[in-house]
N, C-alpha and C positions, 0 to 999 in steps of 0.2 A: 552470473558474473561475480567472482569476489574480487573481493578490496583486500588491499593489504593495510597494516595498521598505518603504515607511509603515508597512504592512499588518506586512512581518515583523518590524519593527523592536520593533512594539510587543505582538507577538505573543512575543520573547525579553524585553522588558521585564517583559512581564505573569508570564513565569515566571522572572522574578530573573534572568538571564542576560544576560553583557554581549555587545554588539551587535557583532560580528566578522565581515571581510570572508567567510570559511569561510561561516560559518555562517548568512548571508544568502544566499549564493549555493547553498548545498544547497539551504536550503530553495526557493530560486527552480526549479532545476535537478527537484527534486522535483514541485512545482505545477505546472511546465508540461511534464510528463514522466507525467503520472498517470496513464495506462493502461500503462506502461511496465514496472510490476515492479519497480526498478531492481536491480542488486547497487551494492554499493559502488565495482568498478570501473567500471560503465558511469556514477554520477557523477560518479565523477575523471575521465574522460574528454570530460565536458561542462562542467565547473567550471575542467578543465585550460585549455579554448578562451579563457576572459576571465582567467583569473588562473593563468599555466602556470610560476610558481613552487613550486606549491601541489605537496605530495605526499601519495599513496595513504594515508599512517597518518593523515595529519591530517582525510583523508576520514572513514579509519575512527572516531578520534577523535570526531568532528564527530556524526556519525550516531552513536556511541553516547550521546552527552551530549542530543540533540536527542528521541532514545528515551525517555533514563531521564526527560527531560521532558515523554515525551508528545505531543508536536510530530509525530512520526515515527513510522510503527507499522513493525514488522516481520512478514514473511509467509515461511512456508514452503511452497513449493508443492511437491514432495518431489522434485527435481530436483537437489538435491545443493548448490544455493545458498542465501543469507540472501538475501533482497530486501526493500528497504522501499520505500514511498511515504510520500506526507506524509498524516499522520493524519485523518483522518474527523472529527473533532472541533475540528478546529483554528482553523476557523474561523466556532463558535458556542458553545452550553454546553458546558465542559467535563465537567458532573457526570455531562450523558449522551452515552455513545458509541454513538455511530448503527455500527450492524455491515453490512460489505459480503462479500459473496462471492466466489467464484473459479469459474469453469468452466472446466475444463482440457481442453482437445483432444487425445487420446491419440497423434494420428496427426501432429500437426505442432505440437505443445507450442503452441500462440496458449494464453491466459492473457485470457478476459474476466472483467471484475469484474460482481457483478450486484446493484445497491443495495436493493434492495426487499427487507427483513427482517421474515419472515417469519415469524421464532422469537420473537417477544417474547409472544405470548401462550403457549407452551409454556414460557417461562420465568418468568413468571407464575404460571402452573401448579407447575412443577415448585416453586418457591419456595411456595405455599397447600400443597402435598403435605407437604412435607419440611422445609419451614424454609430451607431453601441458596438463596442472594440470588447468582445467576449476576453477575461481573462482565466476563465476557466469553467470548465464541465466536468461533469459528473455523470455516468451511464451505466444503468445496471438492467439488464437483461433475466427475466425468470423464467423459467421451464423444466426441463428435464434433462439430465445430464443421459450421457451415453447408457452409465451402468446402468441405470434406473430406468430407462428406455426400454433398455435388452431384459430385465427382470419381467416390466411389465409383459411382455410381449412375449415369454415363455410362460408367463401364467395363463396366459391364454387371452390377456386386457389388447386393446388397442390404444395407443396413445393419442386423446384426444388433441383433436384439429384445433 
């Protein structure tokens, strides 16, 4: 889905935040980058192409102010980086955050997201059990992706059970 600049404008408006070339072009750089992961340098490197005065702290900066407002989620996929993409939420109710997933391909790190959440009736659940009102999860799935399935499986391997 892209955003127009309209779109983000009033999407930093909506959270008190003033409208700044940075901070428009993350989130641009974000949106149209969303299967991507990103780290904070692979956005300075795409932020750097239209505004290459721009430096890596003000990235960093940027994506942290963008976070604490929710705009920006951050993801650990446990690969030793911070990566964000632009939030789930950002572009409908904020009250509720729609949750997405991760499938992580062990054999060549690909990183798909997988939107169908599937946890909210167990969190339901756990909430009538317990009382505890989940405000968010986190779910990443490992294995083998398609390619990596279809390689092993012409070399003659079976993908272990």
């Amino acid at each position: 889905m892209s955003v127009s600049q309209k779109e983000f404008k009033e999407m930093l408006k909506k959270k008190g935040l003033k409208i700044t070339n940075q901070r428009l072009l993350v989130l641009e750089v974000l949106a149209n980058n969303r299967d991507r992961h990103m780290t904070a340098e692979d956005i300075y490197e795409l932020v750097k192409e239209d505004y290459p005065e721009i430096g890596l702290a003000t990235i960093y900066r940027t994506v942290q102010l963008l976070l604490e407002m929710q705009l920006v989620d951050r993801i650990n996929l446990d690969d030793g980086c911070v990566r964000y993409e632009i939030g789930e939420d950002t572009y409908g109710d904020t009250s509720v955050k729609h949750h997405h997933h991760h499938l992580i391909c062990r054999d060549c790190g690909k990183v798909l997201s997988f939107k169908d959440d599937l946890l909210e009736k167990l969190e339901r659940h756990i909430e009538e059990e317990t009382g505890f009102h989940v405000l968010d999860h986190e779910l990443k799935f490992y294995g083998q992706c398609r390619e990596c399935r279809k390689k092993q499986n012409q070399n003659g391997k079976h993908a272990e059970v």
